[in-house]
N, C-alpha and C positions, 0 to 999 in steps of 0.2 A: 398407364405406365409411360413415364417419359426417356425417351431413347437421350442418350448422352452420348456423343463424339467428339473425342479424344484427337488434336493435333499433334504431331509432333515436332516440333521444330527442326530444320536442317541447318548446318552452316550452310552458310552462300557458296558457291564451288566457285575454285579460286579463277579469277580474272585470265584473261590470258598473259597480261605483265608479269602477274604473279607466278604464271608453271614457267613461262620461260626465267622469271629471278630463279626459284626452284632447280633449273637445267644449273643455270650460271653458279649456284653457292654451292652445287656439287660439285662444279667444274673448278671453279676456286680453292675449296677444301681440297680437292686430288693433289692439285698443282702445289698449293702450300706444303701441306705432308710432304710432296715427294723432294718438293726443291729444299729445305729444312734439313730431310735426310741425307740428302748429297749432298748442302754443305758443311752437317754436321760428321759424316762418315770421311767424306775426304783427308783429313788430318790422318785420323787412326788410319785410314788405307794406309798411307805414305808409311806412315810408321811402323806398319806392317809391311812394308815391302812389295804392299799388292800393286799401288799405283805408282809408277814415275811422279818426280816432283811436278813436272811443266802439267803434265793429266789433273794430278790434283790440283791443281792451284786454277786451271780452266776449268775444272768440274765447278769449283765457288762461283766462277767466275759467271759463268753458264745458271747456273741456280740463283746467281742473284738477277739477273736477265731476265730468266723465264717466271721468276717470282712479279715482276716488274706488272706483266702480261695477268699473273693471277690477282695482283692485288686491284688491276683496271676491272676483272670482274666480277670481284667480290665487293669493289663498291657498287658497278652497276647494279648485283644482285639486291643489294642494301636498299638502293633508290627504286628497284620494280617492285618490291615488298613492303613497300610502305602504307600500300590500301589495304583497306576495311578488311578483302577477300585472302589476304594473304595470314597464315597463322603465325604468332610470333617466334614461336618454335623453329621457324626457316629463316628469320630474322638476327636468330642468334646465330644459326649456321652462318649466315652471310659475312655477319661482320667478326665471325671466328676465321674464316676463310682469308677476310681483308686483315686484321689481324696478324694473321700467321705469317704470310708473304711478304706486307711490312716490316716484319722484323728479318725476314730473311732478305731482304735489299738493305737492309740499315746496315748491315754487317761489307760487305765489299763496297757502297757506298762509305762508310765511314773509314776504310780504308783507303780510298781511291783520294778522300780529302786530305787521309794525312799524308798520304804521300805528294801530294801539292803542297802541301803546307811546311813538310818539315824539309832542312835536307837530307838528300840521297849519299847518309854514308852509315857506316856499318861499324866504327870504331871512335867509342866514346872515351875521354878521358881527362882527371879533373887538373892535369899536369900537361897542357900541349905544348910547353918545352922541352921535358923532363917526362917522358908517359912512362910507368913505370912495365916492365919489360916482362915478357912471361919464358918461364922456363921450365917446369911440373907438366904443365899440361902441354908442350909443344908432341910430345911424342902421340899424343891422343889426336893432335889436326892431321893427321897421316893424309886422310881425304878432305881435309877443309880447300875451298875452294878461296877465300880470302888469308893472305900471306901475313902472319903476325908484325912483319915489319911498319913500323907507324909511317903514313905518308903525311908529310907536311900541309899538303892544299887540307887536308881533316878540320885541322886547325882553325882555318879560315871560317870555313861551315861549321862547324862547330859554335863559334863563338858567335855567329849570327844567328843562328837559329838555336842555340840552349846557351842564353848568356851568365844564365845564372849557375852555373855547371864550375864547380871551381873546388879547390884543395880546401881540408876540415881541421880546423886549428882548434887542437883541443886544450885545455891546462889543468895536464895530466900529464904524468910522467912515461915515458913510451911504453914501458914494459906494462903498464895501466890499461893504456891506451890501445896495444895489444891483444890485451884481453876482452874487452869491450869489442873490439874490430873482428874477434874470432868469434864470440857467441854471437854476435849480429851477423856474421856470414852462415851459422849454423842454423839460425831464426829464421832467415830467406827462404831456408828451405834447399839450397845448395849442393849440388855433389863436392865435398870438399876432397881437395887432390894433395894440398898441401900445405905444412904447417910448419914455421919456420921460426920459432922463437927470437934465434938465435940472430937472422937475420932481417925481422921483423917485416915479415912478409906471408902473404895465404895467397896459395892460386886455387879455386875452383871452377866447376863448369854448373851452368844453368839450362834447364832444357823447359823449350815454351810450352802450353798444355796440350794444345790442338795437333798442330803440327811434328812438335817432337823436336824443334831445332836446337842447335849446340850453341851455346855463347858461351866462352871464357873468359873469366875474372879473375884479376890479381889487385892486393890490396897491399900498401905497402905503406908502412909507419916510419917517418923520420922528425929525428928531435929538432928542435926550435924553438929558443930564446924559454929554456926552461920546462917547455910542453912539447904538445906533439904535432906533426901532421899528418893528415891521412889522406893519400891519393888512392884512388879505384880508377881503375880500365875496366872496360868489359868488349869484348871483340865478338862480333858473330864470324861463327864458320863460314854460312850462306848466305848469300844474299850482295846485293848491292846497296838495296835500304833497308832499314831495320824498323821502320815504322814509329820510331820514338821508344820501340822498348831496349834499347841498353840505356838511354835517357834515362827512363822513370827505372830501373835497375838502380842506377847511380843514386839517381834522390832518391830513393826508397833505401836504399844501406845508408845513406850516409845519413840520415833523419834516422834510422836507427840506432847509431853508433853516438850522435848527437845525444838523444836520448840518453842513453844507458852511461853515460860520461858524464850527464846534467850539462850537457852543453845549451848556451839559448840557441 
């Protein structure tokens, strides 16, 4: 009778690089989840009432920071897990880790550029001789921190940094043009405040998703040489800069209303 002995094979036990990548893509995964969720919770806190504005806005600011620190270790983990001994299963954890923190820095990073890049004002408008003037919604800024009154230096900045920002000459009759200018403010998605046939003007307010903030917009139709024109404002309540969103506000209606008029 011949005896038969059965091996069984083991994995290798992982390297030492390998348990400590294993520490680090846990430690990276924590870090990402947590810093994600505080800068994805911060907004709603604010809006909830639960946090001060200056809290939440360091809460982002803090989580893209400490993201910074998770994403230096979840590449580390990525590169001690690259041997034989290491399972790929911890591989995938690693660069989920690196991953997740990356995008959580991309976020106040990409803020941090537009606010170098664009200017620091908060009231956009396609008329800065003539802005046209808000009056519906003046009673709703009770707490706005930014005064509806248009300051002239706007102007200036403005036109250097959004030169393409300018009044929409439609050839279309106002009361046409009117209506085009009211379903495209309904289309935005808008809290519409008001509605002025008569006087061929709409003020509404817009509120951002995360944070919850108030921008007010008036839109106002005047005839010209047979057609029409259409100037938008849009003002934030808070803030000093607005990050470019009353900008893409403005060209975003006003490519709407283009549209729906057959304007090129």
């Amino acid at each position: 009778m011949v005896a038969v002995t059965y091996h069984i094979a083991r994995p290798p036990r992982p390297s030492q690089p390998a348990r400590a990548g294993r520490l680090l893509a846990w430690l990276a995964l924590l870090l990402g989840v947590s810093c994600a969720l505080a800068a994805l919770l911060a907004g709603p806190a604010y809006r909830a009432e639960v946090l001060p504005l200056n809290v939440a806005i360091q809460t982002v600011r803090w989580a893209g920071t400490v993201a910074i620190a998770g994403a230096a270790a979840g590449l580390l983990a990525t590169l001690l897990l690259l041997g034989r001994t290491a399972r790929p299963r911890w591989r995938r954890r690693a660069l989920l880790a690196l991953a997740i923190n990356a995008l959580v820095v991309a976020g106040p990073l990409y803020m941090y550029r537009q606010l170098q890049a664009l200017p620091r004002i908060h009231d956009i408008s396609t008329d800065t001789a003539n802005p046209p003037s808000f009056d519906a919604v003046i009673a709703l800024r009770q707490r706005a921190r930014n005064p509806v009154d248009y300051v002239p230096a706007t102007a200036a900045e403005q036109r250097a940094g959004y030169p393409d920002i300018a009044p929409l000459r439609l050839p279309r009759a106002p009361a046409v043009a009117f209506d085009h200018a009211e379903r495209a403010a309904r289309a935005m998605g808008w809290e519409i405040v008001s509605v002025a046939p008569d006087k061929l003007r709409i003020e509404a307010t817009d509120t951002t998703l995360l944070f919850g903030f108030k921008d007010d917009i008036v839109v106002r139709i005047t005839p010209q040489d047979g057609g029409s024109v259409v100037d938008v404002r849009s003002l934030s309540r808070l803030g000093g800069s607005d990050f470019g969103t009353n900008a893409r506000r403005v060209r975003a209606y006003l490519k709407r209303v283009a549209t729906a008029s057959g304007a090129p």
